[in-house]
C-alpha positions, -999 to +999 in steps of 0.1 A: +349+194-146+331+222-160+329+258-149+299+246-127+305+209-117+285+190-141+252+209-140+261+213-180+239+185-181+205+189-193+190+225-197+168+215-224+138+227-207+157+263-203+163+260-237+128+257-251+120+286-226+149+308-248+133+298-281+093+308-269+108+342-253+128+350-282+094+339-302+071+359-287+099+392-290+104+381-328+062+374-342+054+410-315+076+427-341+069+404-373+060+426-405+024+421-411+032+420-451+061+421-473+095+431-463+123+443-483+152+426-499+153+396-516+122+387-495+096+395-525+116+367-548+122+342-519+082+343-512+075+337-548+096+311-551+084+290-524+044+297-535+053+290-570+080+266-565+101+282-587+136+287-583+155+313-563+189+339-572+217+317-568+229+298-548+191+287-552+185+280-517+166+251-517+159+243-482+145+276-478+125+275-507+110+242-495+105+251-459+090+281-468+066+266-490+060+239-460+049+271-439+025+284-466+008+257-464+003+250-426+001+285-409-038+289-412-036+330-407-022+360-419-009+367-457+016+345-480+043+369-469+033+374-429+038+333-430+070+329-445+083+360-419+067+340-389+089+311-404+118+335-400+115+343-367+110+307-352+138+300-370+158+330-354+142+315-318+157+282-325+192+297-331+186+317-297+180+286-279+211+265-299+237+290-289+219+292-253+222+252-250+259+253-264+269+276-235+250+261-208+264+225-220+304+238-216+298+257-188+264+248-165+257+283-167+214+296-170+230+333-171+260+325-194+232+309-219+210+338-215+239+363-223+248+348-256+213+335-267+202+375-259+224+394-268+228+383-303+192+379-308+186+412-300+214+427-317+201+452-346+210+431-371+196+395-366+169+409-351+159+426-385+170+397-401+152+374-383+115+390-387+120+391-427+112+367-453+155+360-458+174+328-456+199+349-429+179+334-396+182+299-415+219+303-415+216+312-377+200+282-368+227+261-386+254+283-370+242+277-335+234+238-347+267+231-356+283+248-325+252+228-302+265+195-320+303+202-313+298+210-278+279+179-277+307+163-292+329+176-269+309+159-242+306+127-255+323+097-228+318+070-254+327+060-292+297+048-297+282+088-285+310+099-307+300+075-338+268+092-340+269+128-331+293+126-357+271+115-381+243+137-372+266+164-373+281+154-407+245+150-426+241+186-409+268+197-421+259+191-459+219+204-451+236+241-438+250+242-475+219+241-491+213+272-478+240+300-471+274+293-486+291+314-465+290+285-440+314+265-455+341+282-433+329+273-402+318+234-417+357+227-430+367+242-388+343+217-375+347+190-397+389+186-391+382+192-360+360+159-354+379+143-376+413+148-357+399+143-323+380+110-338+419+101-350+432+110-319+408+086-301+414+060-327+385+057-339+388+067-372+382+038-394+385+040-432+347+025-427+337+052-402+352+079-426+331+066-459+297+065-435+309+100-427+308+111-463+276+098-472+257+114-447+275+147-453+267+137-486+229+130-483+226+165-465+228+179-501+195+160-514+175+190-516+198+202-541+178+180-563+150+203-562+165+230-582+168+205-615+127+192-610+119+227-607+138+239-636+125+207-658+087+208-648+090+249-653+054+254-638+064+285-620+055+317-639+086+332-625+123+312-614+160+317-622+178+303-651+177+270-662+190+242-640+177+211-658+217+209-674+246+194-655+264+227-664+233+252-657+229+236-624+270+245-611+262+279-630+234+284-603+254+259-574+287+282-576+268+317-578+289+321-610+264+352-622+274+366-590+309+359-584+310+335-558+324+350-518+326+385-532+302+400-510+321+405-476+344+439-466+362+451-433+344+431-402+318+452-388+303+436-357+276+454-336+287+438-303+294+462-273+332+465-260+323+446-232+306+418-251+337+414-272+357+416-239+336+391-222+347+368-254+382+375-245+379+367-207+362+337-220+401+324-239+421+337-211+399+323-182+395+289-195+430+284-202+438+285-164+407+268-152+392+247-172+415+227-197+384+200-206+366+227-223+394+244-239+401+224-274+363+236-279+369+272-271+397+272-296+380+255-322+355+287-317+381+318-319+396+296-349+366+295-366+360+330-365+392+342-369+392+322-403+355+334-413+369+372-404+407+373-425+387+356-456+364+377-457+383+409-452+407+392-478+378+392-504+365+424-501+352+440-530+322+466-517+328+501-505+309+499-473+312+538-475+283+535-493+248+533-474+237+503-500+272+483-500+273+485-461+240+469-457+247+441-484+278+438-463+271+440-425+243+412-427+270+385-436+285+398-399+257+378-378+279+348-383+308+356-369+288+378-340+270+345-330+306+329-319+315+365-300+282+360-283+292+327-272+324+332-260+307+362-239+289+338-223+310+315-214+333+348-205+306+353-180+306+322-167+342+319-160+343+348-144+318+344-121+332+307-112+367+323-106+346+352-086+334+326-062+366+307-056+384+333-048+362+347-026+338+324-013+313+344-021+284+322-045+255+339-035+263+370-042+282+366-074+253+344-084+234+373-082+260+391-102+261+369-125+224+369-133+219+407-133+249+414-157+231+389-181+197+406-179+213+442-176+233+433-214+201+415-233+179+443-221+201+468-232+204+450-268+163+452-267+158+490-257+188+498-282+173+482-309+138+483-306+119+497-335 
């Protein structure tokens, strides 16, 4: 049983309503020209089809030159940061649907879909021409599918939201690298609850791999850029087996050296929401549990190697905001654990004593009272 019965089910209507909200917050606010950053190169790239700073980011690159072409108003740059946002609405409504599918919770949802939209950090992420919201969406994607997962009553639901969630897997890498952490949580994960079910065939495994594998076709971009070289500005030369892992491993870069001390923007009582969220669930609702775990591991792991590769002095204005925006990963977890914090507590509320109404009420106006809050904090 869920925290509330089995009303997990569904919400994908509440879902699209998070991802038009979040929208409409997201193009209100959109810069009407070009932002700052890396967004000046990224735009190029996808007008010219030229190739992007390592990693090369592909997906982006294509996407973005998808958007160029079928947004009828507003300037090359205005389009690509329209792109942006929807995909920093979709990631609202992903984390929203992950929480409301553990824990049958609208407010819960809300919380975490809110909250970490309309944190300072994704939210000026997400109105840029950047591949950060990208990463978002995957981030909430993967967590969506692994709740799903979760869920699943059959093999044969298991057989394919595995795959889904394995050719996923391989599509997040062809943008943010970063990701990786939370792929290799998710992927032994399925893996060991697929074994544990016993449905883990040698066959099953290779079908796995391919689609993880196919996931990486856009990769193939980078070299047919590189060779037809019609772009009158791109990076390096990729049309060379060796060229193309120069660009693949961000070896000009120095690949994962970009992350300090964890510096999330999260209110305490966000984070202790998150916490309430382990502690709660432990007692009340073993189903969901494994999941839950699978969550705090994730971030722990994404947090200690990070802090373990440090190498900026976030002292330093410039390094702290090269740094901080690596921090939206690990802050869209928190804001799911918040919400299923919420949730739990609530449920426990109205056991104990028999109160639902009012804690319903509760419930819904600590969710609003901590997403508004995130908007009038961070409203420019």
């Amino acid at each position: 049983m869920g925290l509330h019965g089995d009303s997990g089910r569904g919400g994908h209507g509440a879902a699209v309503a998070v991802f038009t909200a979040v929208s409409v917050v997201f193009i209100l606010t959109l810069p009407p020209s070009l932002p700052g950053g890396d967004s000046g190169e990224l735009i190029t790239a996808a007008y010219e089809l030229g190739v992007a700073h390592p990693p090369g980011y592909p997906l982006f690159t294509l996407l973005a030159k998808l958007a160029i072409g079928v947004f009828p108003f507003g300037s090359i740059a205005y389009r690509v940061n329209l792109l942006c946002g929807l995909f920093g609405a979709a990631a609202a409504s992903l984390l929203f649907f992950t929480v409301f599918r553990l824990s049958g919770s609208y407010a819960g949802g809300i919380l975490a879909a809110g909250v970490f939209s309309f944190s300072r950090l994704t939210w000026q992420w997400s109105i840029a021409a950047e591949v950060f919201s990208l990463n978002n969406l995957f981030v909430g994607l993967l967590m969506a599918l692994a709740a799903h997962f979760e869920k699943a009553t059959t093999a044969e639901d298991r057989s394919k939201i595995s795959k889904i969630g394995a050719f996923c897997c391989g599509l997040s890498l062809c943008n943010q690298h970063t990701i990786i952490l939370y792929v290799l949580c998710i992927a032994l994960w399925v893996l060991f609850r697929l074994f544990k079910e016993m449905e883990l065939s040698l066959k099953h495994l290779l079908k796995l791999s391919l689609f993880f594998s196919a996931g990486f076709l856009p990769y193939l971009y980078l070299p047919i850029s590189s060779y037809l070289n019609q772009a009158r500005w791109t990076w390096g030369d990729q049309t060379t087996f060796s060229g193309f892992l120069t660009h693949f491993l961000r070896e000009e870069y120095g690949t994962f050296n970009l992350m300090a001390n964890m510096k999330v923007e999260l209110s305490i009582n966000i984070q202790v929401l998150a916490v309430v969220a382990c502690l709660s669930l432990a007692k009340q609702d073993k189903k969901n549990l494994p999941l839950v775990w699978l969550f705090v591991g994730m971030l722990c792991i994404y947090s200690l190697f990070f802090a373990w590769r440090a190498n900026l002095d976030i002292s330093k204005p410039l390094f702290m905001g090269v740094v901080e925006r690596f921090w939206m990963q690990s802050n869209a977890v928190v804001t799911v654990l918040a919400g299923l914090g919420l949730a739990s507590f609530s449920s426990l509320s109205k056991r104990m004593l028999s109160s639902s109404f009012v804690f319903n009420i509760l419930e819904w106006f600590s969710a609003v009272i901590f997403v508004l809050y995130q908007i009038y904090s961070n409203y420019r």
